[in-house]
Structures are given as C-alpha cells and as structure tokens.
C-alpha positions in Angstrom: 31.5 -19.4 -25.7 32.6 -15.7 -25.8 29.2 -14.6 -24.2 29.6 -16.8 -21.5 33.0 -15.9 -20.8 32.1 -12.4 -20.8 28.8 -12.9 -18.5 31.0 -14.7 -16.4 34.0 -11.9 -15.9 30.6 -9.8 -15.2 29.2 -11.3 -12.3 32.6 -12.3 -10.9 33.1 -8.4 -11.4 30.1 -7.9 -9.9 30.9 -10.7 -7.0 33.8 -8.7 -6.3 32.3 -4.8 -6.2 29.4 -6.2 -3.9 32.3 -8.1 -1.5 34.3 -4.9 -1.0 31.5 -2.9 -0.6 29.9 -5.4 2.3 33.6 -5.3 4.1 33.5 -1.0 3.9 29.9 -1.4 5.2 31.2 -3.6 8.0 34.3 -1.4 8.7 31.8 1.7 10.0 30.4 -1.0 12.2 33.1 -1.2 14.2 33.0 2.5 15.4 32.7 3.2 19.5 29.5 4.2 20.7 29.4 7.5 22.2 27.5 9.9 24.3 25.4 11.8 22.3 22.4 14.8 23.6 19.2 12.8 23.5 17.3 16.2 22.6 19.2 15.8 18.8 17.8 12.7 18.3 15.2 10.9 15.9 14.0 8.2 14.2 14.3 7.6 10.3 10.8 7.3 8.6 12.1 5.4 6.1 14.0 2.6 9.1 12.1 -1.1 9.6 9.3 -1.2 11.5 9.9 -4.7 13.3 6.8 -6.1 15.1 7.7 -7.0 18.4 5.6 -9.3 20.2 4.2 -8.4 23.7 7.0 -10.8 25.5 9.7 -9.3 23.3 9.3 -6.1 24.1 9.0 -6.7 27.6 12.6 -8.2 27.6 13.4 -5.1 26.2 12.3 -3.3 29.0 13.7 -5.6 31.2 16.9 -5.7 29.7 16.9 -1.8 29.8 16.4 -1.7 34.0 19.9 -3.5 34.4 21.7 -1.2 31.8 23.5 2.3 31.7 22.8 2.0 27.9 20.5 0.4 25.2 20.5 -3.3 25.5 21.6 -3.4 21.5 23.4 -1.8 19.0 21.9 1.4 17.5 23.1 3.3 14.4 22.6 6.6 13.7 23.9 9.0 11.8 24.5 13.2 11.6 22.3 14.5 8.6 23.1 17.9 7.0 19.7 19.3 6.6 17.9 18.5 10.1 14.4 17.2 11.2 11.9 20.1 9.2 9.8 19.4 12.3 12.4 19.4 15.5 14.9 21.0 14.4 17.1 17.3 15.7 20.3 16.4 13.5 21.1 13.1 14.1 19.3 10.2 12.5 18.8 6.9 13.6 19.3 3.8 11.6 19.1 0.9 13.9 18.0 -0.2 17.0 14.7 2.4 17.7 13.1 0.1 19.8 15.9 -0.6 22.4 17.1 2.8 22.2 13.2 4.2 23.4 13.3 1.0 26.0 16.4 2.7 27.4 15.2 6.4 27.3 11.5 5.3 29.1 13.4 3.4 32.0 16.3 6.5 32.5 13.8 9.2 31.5 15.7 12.1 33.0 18.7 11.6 31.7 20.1 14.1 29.0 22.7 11.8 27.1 22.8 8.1 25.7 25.4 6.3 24.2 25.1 5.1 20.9 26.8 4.0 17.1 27.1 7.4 15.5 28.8 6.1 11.9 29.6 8.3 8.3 27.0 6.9 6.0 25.5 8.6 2.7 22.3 8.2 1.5 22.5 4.8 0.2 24.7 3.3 3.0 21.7 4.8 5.0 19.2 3.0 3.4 21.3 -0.1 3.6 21.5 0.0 7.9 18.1 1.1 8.3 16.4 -1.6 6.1 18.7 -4.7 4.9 20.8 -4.9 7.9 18.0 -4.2 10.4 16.0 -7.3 8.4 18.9 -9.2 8.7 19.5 -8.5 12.7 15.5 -8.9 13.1 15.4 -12.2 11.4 18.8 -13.5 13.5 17.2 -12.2 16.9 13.7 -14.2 16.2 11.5 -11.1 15.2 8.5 -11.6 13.2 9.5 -9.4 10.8 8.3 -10.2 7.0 8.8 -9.4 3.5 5.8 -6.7 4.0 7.9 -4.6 6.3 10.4 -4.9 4.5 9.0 -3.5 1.4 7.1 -0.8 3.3 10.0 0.5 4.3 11.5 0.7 0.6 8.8 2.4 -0.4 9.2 5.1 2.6 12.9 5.4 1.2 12.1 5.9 -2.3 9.5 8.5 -1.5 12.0 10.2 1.2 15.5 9.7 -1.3 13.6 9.9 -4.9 16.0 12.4 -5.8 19.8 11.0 -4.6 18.2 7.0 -5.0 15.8 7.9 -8.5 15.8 4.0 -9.5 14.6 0.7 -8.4 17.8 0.0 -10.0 19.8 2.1 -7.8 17.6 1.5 -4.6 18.5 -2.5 -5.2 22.5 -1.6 -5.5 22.1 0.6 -2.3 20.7 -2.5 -0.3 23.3 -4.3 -1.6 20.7 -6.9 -3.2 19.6 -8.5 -6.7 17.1 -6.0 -8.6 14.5 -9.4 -8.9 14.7 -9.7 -4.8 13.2 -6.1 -5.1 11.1 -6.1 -7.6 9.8 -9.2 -6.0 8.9 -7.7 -2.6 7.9 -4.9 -3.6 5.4 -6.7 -5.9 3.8 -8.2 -2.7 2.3 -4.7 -1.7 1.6 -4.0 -5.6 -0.3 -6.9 -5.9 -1.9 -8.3 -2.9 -5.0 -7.6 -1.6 -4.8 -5.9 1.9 -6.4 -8.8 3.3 -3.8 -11.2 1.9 -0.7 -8.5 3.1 -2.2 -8.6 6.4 -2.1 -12.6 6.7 1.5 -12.6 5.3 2.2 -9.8 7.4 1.2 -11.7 10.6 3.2 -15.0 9.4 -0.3 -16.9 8.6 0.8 -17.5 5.1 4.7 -17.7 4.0 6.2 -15.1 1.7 6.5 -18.0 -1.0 3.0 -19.3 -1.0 1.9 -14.9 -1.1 4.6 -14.2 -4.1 2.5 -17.3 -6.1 -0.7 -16.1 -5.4 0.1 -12.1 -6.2 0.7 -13.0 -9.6 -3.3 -13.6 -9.8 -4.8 -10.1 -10.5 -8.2 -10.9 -9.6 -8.6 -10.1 -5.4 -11.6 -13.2 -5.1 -9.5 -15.7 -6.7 -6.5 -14.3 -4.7 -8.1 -15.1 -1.6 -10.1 -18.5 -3.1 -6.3 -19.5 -3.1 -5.4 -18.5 -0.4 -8.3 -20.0 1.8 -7.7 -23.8 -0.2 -4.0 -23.0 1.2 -4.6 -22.1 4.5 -7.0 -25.1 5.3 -4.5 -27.3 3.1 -0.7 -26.3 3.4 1.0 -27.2 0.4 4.3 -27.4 -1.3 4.8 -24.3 -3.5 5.1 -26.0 -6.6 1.3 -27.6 -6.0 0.3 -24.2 -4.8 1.6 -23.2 -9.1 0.1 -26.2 -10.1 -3.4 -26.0 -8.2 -3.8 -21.9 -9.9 -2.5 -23.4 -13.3 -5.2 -25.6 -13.1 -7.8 -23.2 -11.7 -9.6 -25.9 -9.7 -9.7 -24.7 -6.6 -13.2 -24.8 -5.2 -15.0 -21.4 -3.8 -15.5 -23.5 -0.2 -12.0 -23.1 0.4 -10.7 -26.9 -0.6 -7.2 -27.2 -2.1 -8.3 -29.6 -5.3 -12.1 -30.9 -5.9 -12.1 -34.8 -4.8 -10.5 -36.9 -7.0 -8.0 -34.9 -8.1 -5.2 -34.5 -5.7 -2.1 -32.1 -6.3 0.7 -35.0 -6.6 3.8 -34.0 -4.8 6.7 -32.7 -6.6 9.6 -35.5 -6.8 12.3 -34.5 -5.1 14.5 -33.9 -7.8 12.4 -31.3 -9.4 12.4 -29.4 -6.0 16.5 -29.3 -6.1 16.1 -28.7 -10.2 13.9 -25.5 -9.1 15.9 -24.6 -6.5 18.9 -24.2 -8.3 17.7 -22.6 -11.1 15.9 -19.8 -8.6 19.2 -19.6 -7.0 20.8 -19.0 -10.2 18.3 -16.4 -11.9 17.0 -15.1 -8.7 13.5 -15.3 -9.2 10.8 -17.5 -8.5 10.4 -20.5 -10.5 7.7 -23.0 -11.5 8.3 -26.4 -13.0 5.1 -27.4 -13.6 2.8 -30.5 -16.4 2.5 -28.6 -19.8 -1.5 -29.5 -20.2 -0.9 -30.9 -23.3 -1.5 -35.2 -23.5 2.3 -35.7 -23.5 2.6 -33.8 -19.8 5.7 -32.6 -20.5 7.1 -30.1 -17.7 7.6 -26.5 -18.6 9.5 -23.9 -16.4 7.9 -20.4 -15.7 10.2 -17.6 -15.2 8.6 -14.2 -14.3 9.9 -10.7 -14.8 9.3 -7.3 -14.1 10.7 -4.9 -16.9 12.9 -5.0 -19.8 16.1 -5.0 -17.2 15.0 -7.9 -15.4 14.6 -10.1 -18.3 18.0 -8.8 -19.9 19.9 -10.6 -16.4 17.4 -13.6 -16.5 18.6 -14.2 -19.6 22.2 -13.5 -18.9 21.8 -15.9 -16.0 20.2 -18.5 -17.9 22.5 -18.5 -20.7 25.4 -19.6 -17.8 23.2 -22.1 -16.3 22.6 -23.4 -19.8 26.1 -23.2 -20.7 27.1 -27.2 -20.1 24.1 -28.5 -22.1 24.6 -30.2 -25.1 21.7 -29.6 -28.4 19.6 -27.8 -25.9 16.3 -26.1 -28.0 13.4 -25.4 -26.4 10.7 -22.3 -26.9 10.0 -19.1 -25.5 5.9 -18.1 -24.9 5.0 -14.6 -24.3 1.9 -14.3 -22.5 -1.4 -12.3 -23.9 -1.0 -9.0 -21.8 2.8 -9.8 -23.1 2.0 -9.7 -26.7 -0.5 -6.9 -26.3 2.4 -4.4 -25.3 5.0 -5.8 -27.7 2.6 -4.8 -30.7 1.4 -1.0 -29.2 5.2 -1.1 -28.6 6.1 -1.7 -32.2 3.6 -1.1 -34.8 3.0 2.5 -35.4 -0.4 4.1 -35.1 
C-alpha cells in the first residue's frame, strides 16, 4: 500500500509539472505578431516536414493572394549563434509552408509579420515538432508517425549537447519516454519499404509498430502484404505473427484457419491497460492446450521497464490474490547473463 501511495503522489506530481508547463507553453503563444526583415529569416532543420498534398498547397497559395500576411500562425524565434551558412538570426518554428506561400506571392516585399516568442532549446523543440504534429493532424495533413520521428532525430543530432537524452528529448516534447521510444523505433526497425507505406498512410502506425518488432525485413513485408490484401484488427495482426502462418503469397491466415476477432471486451481490457502503461499491448491465446490469454508488454531499456512496472503496479492495485509470471525472452536472457556473470 505504501508503494502505491507513493507512485501515485508521483505521477499526480508529475500530472501537475507537465500541466503548468503546457499553460507556460501556451502563454508565449499569445504573443503579437510583428514585422520582422525577411532577409533574417530561416527555417529550423530540425521543424516537421508536413506532406502537403497537391490541393493543399494550392489553398495555401490561394489563401496567400488575398492576404497582407501568412494565412497561419508561424513561430519563430531569435537564436544567439546565427545560421553558420546565412549569417540569418531568427528561427522558424512553425508554419514554413504558409510563411514561403506568403513570400512567393509578395516577392518583393522586405518585411512579414510573424510570432516571434522567447523559447530555449527544449521549448524549441516542443513548437517545431509536437505542436506542429498536433496543428497538422487538426488541419487534416497527412502527416505520420515517420515525420514525426525524422524530425526527432534531426533535433537530437542538432541539440545532442543542451537535449543529451532520449529521456530529456521526451520531457522537452512534453510526452511519455515509451511514445518516443516507440516512434522512434519505427525508423530503427522498419524496412524502408515498410516506412515508405506508413509514411504514405497505406498501412496505420499501429499495424507498422506490430510488425517492426519482427527483425527479419522478408517476414516484415510477408506481414505486411497478408495485411494490406486483408485489413485486420491489431490484436489479429499479433496473433497472425505469433502464429507465424502467414503464407509467402500475401494471404492473412492459410484456409482453415481464420484469425477469430477479438471480443470486445478484450479490446477495452487492452485499451486501458496501453492507456495506463503507455505502450502497446497484446492480449493474445498462450499456445498451450488450456489457451489461456497472456499479455505482452514491450520495452526499450532498463528505464522503460522501471515505469511499466510502476504503472502496472497501480493498475494492479484493486486486484485481490493476483499471481501470475514474468518471461524474459531469449535475446532477453542472453544479456541478463553477459550482464551478470563475470568473464
């Protein structure tokens, strides 16, 4: 009972830090935009590249004809050391694309007005890549998980020295390490062929985080070819590569044996529980002749694990005689012994 209190004074602590750092955040929004010299102006490599379609960037254009100034809100801010190549001093965040629309459609103009706000390194990194994701995604981009974590890889190359950690990059985006770790793991792990399809919306980021934990590229894309003839429910998508029966033509299951769907109270059971740890989740029939149901967490390092299991011990904290067991994979065990038995 004292862990869980404690666990639970830590995340409400944690609630709280992350709610008054969102309403800081959201104070420098509310800045006026201003007129600055276009010539001190350029983009952050490390900001979102969002895919605009054709149409969309048309009505961009369009929208930029009938305006004095970008047809959006761009953030930017004043760096200390400026652009090695330009010599330019102010940074932008947000909002590239409208801001060029503007600047090709009023090309002789020496001024623009735009959202000039205070922001250190990691508030940078927050504007340019979690708030731009979440703007993209409410204005109907296609932008995806893969952009997402090519630009977090462009920031921890450009801030390794001010954001050293994945830890610290996760806190500057004002997101859970897993969520990180998890994207991030898409570009790790994929093969390009399969970032390319999630990249152009062709398979969702669920049914790409399930098949990147398969490190062998031609079973990758076996899966992903019995998935893209036969769209499935996730947790059939687990159970179909726990199985290893999908067939090299591409089928989802060989005849006869048909991926049941999951009852509906195992998809609010898995739900919740990803909700809870913030990872992906599989409930899926233990093999065994009982077909019991067994529920596969996965982790990245030794600090994911450490709040799984925090997180798990809350969720777990009503249950009465709970027992249960803990399997470490192969790969697993292999490291736990180099790890632990001395040469």
């Amino acid at each position: 009972m004292f862990l869980k209190e404690q666990i639970g004074e830590l995340m409400k602590h944690q609630g709280q830090a992350n709610k008054s750092a969102r309403a800081q955040l959201q104070g420098k929004l509310s800045v006026d935009v201003e007129d600055v010299e276009r010539r001190r102006l350029y983009k952050a490599d490390f900001a979102l590249e969002v895919p605009l379609t054709y149409d969309q960037r048309r009505a961009l254009d369009d929208a930029a004809q009938s305006r004095k100034e970008p047809a959006g809100r761009v953030l930017a801010r004043v760096v200390d050391t400026p652009d090695p190549e330009t010599g330019r001093d102010i940074e932008v965040l947000t909002g590239w694309d409208t801001l060029s629309a503007h600047i090709d459609n009023d090309a002789y103009a020496p001024w623009v007005r735009i959202s000039v706000i205070d922001a250190d390194d990691e508030d940078a990194v927050f504007y340019a890549i979690q708030h731009a994701y979440e703007e993209a995604k409410a204005s109907g981009y296609p932008v995806t998980a893969i952009e997402y974590a090519e630009a977090v890889q462009r920031a921890r190359q450009r801030f390794a020295e001010s954001i050293p950690t994945l830890t610290r990059m996760a806190t500057a985006l004002r997101i859970g390490r897993p969520t990180l770790a998890n994207r991030l793991a898409l570009l790790d792990k994929l093969c390009p062929h399969l970032i390319q399809l999630t990249r152009t919306g062709q398979i969702p980021e669920t049914a790409a985080k399930a098949i990147a934990s398969i490190p062998d590229e031609k079973e990758q894309i076996r899966y992903a070819e019995a998935y893209l003839k036969n769209p499935m429910p996730i947790a059939a998508l687990y159970a179909l590569m726990q199985s290893g029966s999908a067939a090299k033509e591409g089928r989802a299951a060989p005849r006869g044996e048909e991926i049941p769907e999951p009852h509906p109270g195992e998809q609010v059971f898995v739900a919740t529980v990803e909700k809870a740890v913030g990872v992906p989740v599989v409930l899926a029939q233990s093999g065994d002749s009982e077909g019991r149901l067994e529920l596969w967490l996965r982790y990245e390092s030794i600090q994911e694990l450490a709040v799984i299991t925090a997180k798990l011990t809350e969720l777990m904290g009503g249950a009465a005689d709970l027992h249960g067991e803990l399997v470490l994979s192969p790969k697993t065990v292999t490291q736990l012994l180099a790890a632990t038995i001395p040469e």
